[in-house]
C-alpha positions as CSV (number, residue, x, y, z in Angstrom):
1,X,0.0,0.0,0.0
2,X,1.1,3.8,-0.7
3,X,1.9,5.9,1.8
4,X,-1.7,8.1,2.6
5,X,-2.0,11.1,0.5
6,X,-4.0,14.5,1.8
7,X,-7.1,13.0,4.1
8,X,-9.7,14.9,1.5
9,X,-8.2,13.0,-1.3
10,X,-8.5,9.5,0.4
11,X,-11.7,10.3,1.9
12,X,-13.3,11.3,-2.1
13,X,-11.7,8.2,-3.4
14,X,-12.9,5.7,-0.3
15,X,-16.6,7.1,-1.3
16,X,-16.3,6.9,-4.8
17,X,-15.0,3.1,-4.4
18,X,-18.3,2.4,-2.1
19,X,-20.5,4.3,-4.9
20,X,-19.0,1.7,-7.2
21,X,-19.9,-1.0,-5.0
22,X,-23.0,-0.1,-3.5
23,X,-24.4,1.5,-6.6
24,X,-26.7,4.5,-7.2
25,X,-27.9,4.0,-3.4
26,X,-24.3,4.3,-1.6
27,X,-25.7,7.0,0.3
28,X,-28.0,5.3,2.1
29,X,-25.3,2.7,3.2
30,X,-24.1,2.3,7.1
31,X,-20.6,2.6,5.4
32,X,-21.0,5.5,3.9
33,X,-22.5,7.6,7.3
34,X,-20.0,5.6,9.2
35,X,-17.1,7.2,7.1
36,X,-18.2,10.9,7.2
37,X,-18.9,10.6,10.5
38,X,-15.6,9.6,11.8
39,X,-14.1,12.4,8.9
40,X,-16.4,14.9,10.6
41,X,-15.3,13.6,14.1
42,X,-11.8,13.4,13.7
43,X,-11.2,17.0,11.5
44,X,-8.4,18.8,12.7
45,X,-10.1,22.4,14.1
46,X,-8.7,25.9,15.2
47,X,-9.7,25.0,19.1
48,X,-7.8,21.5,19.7
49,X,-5.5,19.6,17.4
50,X,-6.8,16.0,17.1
51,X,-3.9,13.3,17.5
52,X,-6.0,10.0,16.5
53,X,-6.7,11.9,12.7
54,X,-3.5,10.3,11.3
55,X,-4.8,7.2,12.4
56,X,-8.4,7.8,10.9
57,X,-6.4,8.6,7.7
58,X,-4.1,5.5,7.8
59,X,-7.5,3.3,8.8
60,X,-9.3,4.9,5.8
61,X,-6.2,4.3,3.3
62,X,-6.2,0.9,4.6
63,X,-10.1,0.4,3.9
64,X,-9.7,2.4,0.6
65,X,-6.7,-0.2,-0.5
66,X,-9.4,-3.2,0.3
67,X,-12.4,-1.9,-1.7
68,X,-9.8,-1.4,-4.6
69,X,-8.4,-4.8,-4.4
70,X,-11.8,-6.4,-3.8
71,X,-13.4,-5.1,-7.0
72,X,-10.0,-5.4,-9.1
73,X,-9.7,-9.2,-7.9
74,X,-13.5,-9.7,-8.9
75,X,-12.9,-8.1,-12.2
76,X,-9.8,-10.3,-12.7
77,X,-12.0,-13.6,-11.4
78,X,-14.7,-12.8,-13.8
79,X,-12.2,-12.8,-17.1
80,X,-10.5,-16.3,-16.2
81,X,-12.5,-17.8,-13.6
82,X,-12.6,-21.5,-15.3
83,X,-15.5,-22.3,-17.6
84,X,-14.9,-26.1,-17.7
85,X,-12.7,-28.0,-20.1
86,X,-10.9,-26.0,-22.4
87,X,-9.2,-26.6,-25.6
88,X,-5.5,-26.1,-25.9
89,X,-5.9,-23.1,-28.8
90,X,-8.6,-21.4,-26.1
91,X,-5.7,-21.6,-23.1
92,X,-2.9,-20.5,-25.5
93,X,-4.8,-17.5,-26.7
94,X,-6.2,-16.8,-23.1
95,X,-2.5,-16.1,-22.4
96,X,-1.2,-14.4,-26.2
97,X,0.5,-17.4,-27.6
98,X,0.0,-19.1,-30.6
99,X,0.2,-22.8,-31.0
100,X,3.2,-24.2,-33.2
101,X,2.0,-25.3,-37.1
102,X,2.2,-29.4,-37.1
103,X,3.9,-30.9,-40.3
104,X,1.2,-32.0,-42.5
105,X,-1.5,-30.0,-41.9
106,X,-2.7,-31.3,-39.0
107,X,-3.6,-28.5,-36.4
């Protein structure tokens, strides 16, 4: 994981990855209250400087790594999850070879 960028930028990416979860109705998801509540909860203001923010960040980077790795693994599962028995021309052009030519003809 990447060291956490600016808390704004983490916190707009972490809800954009549960909008592309949770679909048109991410807003009405625990997850998404729970998130801008602890943002709102842990802001740094004028009257106190809040020590457990960098941990809410690094928490929130962490989460935000998950969701991304979640949906990229599904995405990667969905392409070349196995579909039964395949022939060996399918597997070779599943992975950008090209079978060799027999003599003859044949294949």
């Amino acid at each position: 994981m990447a060291a956490p960028g600016a808390p704004l930028r983490t916190l707009r990416a972490l809800l954009r990855e549960l909008r592309r979860a949770a679909g048109r109705s991410y807003r009405d998801s625990p997850a998404y209250r729970h998130v801008l509540a602890a943002f709102r909860a842990h802001r740094v203001t004028s009257e106190k400087l809040c020590r457990a923010q960098q941990e809410l960040h690094f928490q929130a980077a962490t989460y935000l790594c998950l969701l991304r790795s979640v949906r990229e693994h599904e995405a990667l599962h969905r392409e070349y999850h196995g579909r039964g028995e395949r022939s060996p021309q399918e597997i070779a052009g599943l992975v950008g070879f090209r079978l060799p030519q027999q003599p003859g003809g044949k294949g």
